[in-house]
LOKOL-348708 format. One line per 4 residues: their letters; for each residue x, y, z of C-alpha. Coordinates in nm, 4 decimals. Each point is the difference from the previous one (the first is absolute). Layout:
// LOKOL-348708
A = X:Y:Z | ...
This chain:
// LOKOL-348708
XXXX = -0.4028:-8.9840:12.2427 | -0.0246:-0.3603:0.0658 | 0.1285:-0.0839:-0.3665 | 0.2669:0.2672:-0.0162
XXXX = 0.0840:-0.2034:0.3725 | 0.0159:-0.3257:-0.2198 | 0.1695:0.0763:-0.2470 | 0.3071:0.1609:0.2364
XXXX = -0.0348:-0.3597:0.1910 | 0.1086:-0.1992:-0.3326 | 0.2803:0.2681:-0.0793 | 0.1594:-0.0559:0.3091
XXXX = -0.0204:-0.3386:-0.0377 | 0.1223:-0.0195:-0.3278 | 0.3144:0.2648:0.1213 | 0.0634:-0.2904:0.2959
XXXX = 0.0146:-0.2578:-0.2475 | 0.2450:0.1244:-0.2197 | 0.2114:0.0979:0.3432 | 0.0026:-0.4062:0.0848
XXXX = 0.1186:-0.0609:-0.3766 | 0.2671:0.2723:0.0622 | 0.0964:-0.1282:0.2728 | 0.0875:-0.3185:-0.1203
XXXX = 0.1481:0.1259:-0.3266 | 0.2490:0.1368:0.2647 | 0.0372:-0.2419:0.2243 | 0.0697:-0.2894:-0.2583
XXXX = 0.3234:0.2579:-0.0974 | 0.1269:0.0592:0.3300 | -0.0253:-0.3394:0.1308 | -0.2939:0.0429:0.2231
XXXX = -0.2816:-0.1269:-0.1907 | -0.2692:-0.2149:0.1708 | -0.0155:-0.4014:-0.0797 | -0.1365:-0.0431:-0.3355
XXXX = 0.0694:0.3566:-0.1659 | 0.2801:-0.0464:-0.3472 | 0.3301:0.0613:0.0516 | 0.1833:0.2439:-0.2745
XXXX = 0.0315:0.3453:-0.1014 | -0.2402:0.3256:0.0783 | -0.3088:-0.1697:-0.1546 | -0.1505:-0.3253:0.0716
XXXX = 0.0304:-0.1803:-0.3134 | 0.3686:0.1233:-0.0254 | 0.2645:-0.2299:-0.0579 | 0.3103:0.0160:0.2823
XXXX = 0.2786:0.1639:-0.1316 | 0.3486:-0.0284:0.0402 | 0.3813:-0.1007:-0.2146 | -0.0771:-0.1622:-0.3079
XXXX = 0.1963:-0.3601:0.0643 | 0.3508:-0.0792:-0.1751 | -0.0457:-0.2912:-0.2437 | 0.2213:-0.3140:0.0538
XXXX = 0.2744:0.0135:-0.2154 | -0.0691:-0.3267:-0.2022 | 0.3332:-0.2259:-0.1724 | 0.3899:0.0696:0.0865
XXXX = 0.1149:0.3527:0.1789 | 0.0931:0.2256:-0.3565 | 0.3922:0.0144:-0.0291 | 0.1142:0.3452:0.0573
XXXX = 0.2428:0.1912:-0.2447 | 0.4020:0.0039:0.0055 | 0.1411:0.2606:-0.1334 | 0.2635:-0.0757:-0.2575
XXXX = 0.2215:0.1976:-0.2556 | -0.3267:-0.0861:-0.3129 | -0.1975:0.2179:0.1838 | 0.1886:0.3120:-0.1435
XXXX = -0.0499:-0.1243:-0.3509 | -0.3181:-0.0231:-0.2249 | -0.1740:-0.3259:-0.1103 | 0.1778:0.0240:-0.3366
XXXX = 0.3774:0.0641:0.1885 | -0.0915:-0.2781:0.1982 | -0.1034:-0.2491:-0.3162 | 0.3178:0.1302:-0.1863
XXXX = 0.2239:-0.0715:0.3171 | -0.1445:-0.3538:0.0153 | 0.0797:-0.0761:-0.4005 | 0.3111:0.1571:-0.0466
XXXX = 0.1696:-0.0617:0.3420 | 0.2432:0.3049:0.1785 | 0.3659:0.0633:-0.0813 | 0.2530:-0.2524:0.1379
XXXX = 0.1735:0.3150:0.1597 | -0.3236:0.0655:0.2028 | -0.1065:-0.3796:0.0766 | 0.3465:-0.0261:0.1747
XXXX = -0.0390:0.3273:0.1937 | -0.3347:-0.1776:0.1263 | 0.1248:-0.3058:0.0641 | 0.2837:0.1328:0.2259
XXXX = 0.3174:-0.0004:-0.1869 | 0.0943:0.3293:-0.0036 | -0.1535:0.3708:-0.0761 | -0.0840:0.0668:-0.3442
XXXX = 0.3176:0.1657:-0.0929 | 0.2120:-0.2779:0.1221 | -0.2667:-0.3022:-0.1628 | 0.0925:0.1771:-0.3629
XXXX = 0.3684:0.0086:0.0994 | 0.0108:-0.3940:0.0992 | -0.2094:-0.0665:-0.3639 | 0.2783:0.2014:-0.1726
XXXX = 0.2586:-0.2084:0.1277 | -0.1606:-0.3105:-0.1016 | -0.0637:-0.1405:0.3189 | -0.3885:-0.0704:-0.0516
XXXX = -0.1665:-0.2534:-0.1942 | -0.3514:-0.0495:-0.1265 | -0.1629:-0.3766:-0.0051 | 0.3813:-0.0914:-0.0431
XXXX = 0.1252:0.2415:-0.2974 | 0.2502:0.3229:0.0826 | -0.1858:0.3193:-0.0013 | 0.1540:0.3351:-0.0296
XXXX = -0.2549:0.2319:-0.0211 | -0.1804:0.1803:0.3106 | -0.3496:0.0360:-0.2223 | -0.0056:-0.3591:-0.0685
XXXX = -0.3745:-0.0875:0.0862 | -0.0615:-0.2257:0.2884 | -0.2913:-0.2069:0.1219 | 0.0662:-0.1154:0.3962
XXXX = -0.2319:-0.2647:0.0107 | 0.1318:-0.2021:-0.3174 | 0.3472:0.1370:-0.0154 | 0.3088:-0.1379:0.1480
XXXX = 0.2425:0.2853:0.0865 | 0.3433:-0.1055:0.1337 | 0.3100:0.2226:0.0917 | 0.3515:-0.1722:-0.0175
XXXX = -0.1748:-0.3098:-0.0711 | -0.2289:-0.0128:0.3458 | -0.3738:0.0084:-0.0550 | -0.1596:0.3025:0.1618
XXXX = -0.3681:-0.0320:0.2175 | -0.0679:0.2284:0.2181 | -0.0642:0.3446:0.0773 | -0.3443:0.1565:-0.0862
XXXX = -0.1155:-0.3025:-0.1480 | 0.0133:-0.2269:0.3319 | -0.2302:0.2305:0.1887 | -0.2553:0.0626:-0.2971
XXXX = -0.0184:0.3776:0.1097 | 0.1833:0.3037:0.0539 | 0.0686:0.0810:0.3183 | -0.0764:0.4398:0.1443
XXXX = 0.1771:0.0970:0.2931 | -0.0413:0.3455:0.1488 | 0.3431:0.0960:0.2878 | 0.0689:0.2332:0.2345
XXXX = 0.3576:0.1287:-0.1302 | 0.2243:0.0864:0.2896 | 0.2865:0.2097:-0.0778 | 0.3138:-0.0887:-0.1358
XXXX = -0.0931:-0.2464:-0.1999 | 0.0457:-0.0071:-0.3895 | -0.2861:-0.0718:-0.2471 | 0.2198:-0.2069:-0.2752
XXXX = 0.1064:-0.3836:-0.0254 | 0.3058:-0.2552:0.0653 | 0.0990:0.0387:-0.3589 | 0.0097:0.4073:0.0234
XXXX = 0.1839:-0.0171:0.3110 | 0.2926:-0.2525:-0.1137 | 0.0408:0.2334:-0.3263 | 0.1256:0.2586:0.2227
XXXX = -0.1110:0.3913:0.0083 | -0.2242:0.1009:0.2491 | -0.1449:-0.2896:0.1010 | 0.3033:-0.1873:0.0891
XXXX = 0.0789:0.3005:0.2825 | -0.3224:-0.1141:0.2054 | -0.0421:-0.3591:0.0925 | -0.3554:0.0190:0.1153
XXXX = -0.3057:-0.0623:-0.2763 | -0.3558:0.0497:0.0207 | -0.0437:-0.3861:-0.1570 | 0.2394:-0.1217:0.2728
XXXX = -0.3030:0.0274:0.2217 | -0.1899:-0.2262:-0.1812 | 0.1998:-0.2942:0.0819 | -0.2772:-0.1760:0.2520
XXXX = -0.1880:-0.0079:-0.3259 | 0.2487:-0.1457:-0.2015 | 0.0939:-0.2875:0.2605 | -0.3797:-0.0738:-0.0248
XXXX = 0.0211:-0.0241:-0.3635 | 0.2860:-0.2272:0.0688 | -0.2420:-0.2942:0.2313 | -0.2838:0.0387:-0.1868
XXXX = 0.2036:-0.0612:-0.3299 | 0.3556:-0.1121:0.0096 | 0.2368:-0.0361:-0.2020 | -0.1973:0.2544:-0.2449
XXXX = 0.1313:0.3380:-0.0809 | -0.1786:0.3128:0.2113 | -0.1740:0.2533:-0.1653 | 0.1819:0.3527:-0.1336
XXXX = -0.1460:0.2897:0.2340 | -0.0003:0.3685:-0.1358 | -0.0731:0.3180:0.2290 | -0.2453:0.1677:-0.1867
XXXX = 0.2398:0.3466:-0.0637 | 0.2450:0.0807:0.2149 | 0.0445:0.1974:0.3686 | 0.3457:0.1626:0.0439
XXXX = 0.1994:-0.1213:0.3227 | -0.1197:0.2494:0.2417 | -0.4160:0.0045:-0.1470 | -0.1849:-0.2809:0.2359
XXXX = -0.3805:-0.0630:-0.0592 | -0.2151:-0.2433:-0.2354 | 0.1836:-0.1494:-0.2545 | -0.1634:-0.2742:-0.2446
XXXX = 0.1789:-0.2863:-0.0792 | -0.0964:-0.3186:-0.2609 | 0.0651:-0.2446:-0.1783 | -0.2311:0.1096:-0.2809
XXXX = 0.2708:0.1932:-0.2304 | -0.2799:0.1402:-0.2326 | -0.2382:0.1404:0.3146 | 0.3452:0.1239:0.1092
XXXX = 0.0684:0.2195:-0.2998 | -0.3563:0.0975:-0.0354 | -0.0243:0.1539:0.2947 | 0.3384:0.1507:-0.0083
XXXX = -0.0271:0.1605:-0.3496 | -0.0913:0.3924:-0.0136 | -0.2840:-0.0682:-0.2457 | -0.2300:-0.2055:0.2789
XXXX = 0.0424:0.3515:0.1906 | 0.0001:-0.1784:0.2885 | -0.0093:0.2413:0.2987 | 0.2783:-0.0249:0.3288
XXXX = -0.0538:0.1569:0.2889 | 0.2651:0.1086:0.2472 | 0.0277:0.1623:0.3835 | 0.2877:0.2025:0.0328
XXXX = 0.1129:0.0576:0.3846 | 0.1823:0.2996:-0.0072 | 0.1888:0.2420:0.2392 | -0.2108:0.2965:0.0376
XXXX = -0.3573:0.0776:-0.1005 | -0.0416:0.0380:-0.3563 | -0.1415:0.3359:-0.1048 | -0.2837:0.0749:-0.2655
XXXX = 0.2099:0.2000:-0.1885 | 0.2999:-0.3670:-0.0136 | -0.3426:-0.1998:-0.0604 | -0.1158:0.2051:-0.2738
XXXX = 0.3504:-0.0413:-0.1555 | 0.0506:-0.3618:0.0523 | -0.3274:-0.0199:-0.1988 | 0.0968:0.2026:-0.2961
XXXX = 0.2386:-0.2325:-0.0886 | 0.3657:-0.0333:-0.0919 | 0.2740:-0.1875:-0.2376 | 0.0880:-0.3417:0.0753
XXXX = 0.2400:-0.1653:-0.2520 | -0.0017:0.3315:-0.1880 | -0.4058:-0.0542:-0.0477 | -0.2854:0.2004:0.1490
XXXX = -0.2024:-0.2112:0.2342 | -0.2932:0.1162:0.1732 | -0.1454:-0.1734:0.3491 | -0.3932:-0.0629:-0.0594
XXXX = -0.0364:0.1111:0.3687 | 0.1679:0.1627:0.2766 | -0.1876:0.0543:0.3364 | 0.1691:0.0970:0.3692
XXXX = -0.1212:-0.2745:0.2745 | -0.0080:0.2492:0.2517 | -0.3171:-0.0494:0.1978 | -0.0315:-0.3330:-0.1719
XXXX = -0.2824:-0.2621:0.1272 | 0.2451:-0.2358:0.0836 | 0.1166:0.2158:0.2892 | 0.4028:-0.0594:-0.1277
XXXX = 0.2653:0.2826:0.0012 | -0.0709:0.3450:-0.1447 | 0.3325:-0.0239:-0.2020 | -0.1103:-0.1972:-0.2577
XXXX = -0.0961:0.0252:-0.3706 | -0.2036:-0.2226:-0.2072 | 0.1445:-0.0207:-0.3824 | -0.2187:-0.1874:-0.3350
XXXX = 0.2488:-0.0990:-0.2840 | -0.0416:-0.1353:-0.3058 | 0.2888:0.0049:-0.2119 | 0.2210:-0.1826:0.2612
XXXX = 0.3271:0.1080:-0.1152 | 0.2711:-0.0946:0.1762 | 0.0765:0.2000:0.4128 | -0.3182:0.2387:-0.1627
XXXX = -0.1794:0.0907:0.2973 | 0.3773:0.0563:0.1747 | 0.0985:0.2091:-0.2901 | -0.3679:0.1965:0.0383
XXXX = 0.0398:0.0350:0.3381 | 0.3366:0.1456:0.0013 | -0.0778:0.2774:-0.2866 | -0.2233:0.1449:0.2404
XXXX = 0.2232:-0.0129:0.3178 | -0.1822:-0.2777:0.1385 | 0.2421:-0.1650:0.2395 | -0.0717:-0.3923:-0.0063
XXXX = 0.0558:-0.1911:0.3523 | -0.2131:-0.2862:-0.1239 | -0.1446:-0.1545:-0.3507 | -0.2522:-0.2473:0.0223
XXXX = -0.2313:-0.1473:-0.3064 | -0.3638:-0.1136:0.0892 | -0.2157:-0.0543:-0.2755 | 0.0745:-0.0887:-0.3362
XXXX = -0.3494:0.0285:-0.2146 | -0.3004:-0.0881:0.1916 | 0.1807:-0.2232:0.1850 | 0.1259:0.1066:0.3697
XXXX = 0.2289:-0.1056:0.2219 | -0.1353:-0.1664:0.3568 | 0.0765:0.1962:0.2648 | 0.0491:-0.2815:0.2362
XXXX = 0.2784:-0.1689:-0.2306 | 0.2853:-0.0472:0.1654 | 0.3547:0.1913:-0.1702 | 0.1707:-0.2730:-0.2157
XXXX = -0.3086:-0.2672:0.0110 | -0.1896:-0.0734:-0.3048 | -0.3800:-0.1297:-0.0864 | -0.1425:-0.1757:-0.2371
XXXX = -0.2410:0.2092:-0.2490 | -0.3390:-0.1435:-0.0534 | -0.0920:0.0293:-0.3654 | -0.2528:0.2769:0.0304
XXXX = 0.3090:0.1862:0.2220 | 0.1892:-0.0307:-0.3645 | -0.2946:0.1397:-0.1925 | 0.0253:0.2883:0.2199
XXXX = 0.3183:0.1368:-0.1234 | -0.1122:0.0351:-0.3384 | -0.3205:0.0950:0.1016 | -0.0590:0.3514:-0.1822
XXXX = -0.3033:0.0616:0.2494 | 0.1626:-0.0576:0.2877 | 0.3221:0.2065:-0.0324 | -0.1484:0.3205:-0.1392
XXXX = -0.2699:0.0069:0.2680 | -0.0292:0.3179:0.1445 | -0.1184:-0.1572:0.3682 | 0.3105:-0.1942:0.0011
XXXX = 0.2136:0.3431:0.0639 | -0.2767:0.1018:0.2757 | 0.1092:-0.3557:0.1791 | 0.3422:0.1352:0.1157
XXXX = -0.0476:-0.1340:0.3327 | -0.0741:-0.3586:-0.1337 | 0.3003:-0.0498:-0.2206 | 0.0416:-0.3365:0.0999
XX = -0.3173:-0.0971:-0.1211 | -0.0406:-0.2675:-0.2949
């Protein structure tokens, strides 16, 4: 009995050890360790833990990325553009002489010259930094090539105003009946242009395809003519999406119709998605629908809407590719696009997604 009493004496003193060492394990985590016990994690020899630190960036700040017009082409586009210069037609559509169509017809009338000799021909190669063009004898600098970029701008179209140029609307048609232009609007940037470099000629803007008079919504507009038909051209597939406001409540059965498609221009066209925003997210009226086009034909989701007796109050674009409109920009006001804003549009990824159509209350997002 006495050794059986023994031994029971050194087990609890052994258990009563261990209890101070777990005690101070503890302690030392929580804070309330006693002078002298280590500082760190559960166990004593335990290092403290915590955010691994952010190295010191070390030499200049890295320059970040401008999106230009070479970004569309491949390396060996780019090395053939740099040898073999661009035609004179397009050099003086970039240097703010006139559209395209115009540049060739000022070439064929002889007006433009070429390091001092007459040229004729629109396709006549052109280098911009070793060439000197001049038309009727003045020297032209300017345009694209003063501000080293291309310049993305993303507007709020109001209504009523027309998505074509000066030189459309003094050739008379349908232009000339409405005096108001989308590129009118940009004439705070233009007098800008005008301090920071004057005397040079402004940049050529393009709206990246065209709104009728009475659509309002995003609209794209640059000075970066080969972006411009990129994104514009039916093979990029580039998707539009459009709200229509209309009288009454559209019905499954006009929903199901609108998104079986119709003819437009005496071609079949078929939305990529049609979806009522009744009991939308965004807590807006029930009398809406929510229309994904592709083919961007010209009054197509007007001509869709009306084949299935869908009255339209109200037409409004907000998204083109992954790219969407702000909701907090104000109706005829315009932004500046950050260059990862222009990758959106082309962005594939972005404009297919399948949560982007769940996000009808966020429409405005970017």
């Amino acid at each position: 009995p006495r050794r059986l009493s023994t031994t029971a004496a050194a087990t609890r003193a052994a258990a009563a050890e261990r209890a101070d060492d777990w005690g101070e394990g503890v302690g030392a985590g929580t804070g309330g360790a006693a002078p002298g016990s280590r500082s760190g994690g559960f166990l004593p020899d335990s290092k403290p833990s915590g955010p691994t630190p952010t190295p010191k960036r070390v030499g200049p700040r890295p320059v970040k990325k401008r999106f230009t017009g070479e970004d569309a082409l491949t390396p060996a586009e780019i090395r053939d553009k740099a040898q073999t210069g661009i035609r004179l037609s397009k050099a003086l559509q970039q240097l703010g002489v006139a559209s395209r169509r115009a540049s060739e017809e000022i070439i064929f009338a002889g007006r433009v010259q070429v390091n001092g000799f007459k040229v004729i021909q629109p396709q006549h190669p052109v280098i911009l930094r070793q060439d000197t063009i001049q038309v009727d004898g003045k020297v032209i600098d300017g345009g694209v090539e003063m501000t080293k970029q291309h310049m993305y701008f993303l507007i709020n179209k109001p209504k009523g105003y027309l998505c074509s140029n000066r030189s459309e609307r003094s050739g008379g048609g349908a232009a000339n009946d409405n005096g108001k232009l989308v590129l009118d609007l940009f004439e705070e940037w233009r007098e800008t242009f005008r301090r920071k470099y004057p005397g040079k000629l402004i940049p050529r803007l393009f709206t990246v395809g065209r709104l009728d008079v009475n659509t309002t919504g995003m609209l794209l507009v640059t000075t970066d003519g080969q972006w411009c038909q990129r994104v514009a051209h039916p093979s990029s597939e580039v998707v539009k999406s459009y709200i229509i406001s209309t009288g009454a409540r559209a019905t499954k059965n006009q929903i199901l119709k609108m998104a079986s498609g119709t003819d437009v221009d005496g071609v079949h066209v078929t939305p990529k998605h049609v979806e009522s925003l009744e009991g939308s997210r965004d807590g807006g009226p029930a009398n809406r629908v929510l229309v994904d086009v592709v083919d961007g034909r010209n009054r197509e989701v007007r001509v869709l809407a009306q084949s299935a007796g869908v009255d339209v109050k109200k037409l409004k674009r907000v998204r083109v590719g992954g790219l969407r409109m702000p909701s907090d920009l104000p109706i005829g006001k315009y932004i500046n696009l950050k260059p990862h804003q222009v990758g959106y549009v082309l962005d594939k990824g972005l404009m297919n997604n399948e949560k982007s159509m769940e996000a009808k209350g966020k429409m405005g997002m970017y």
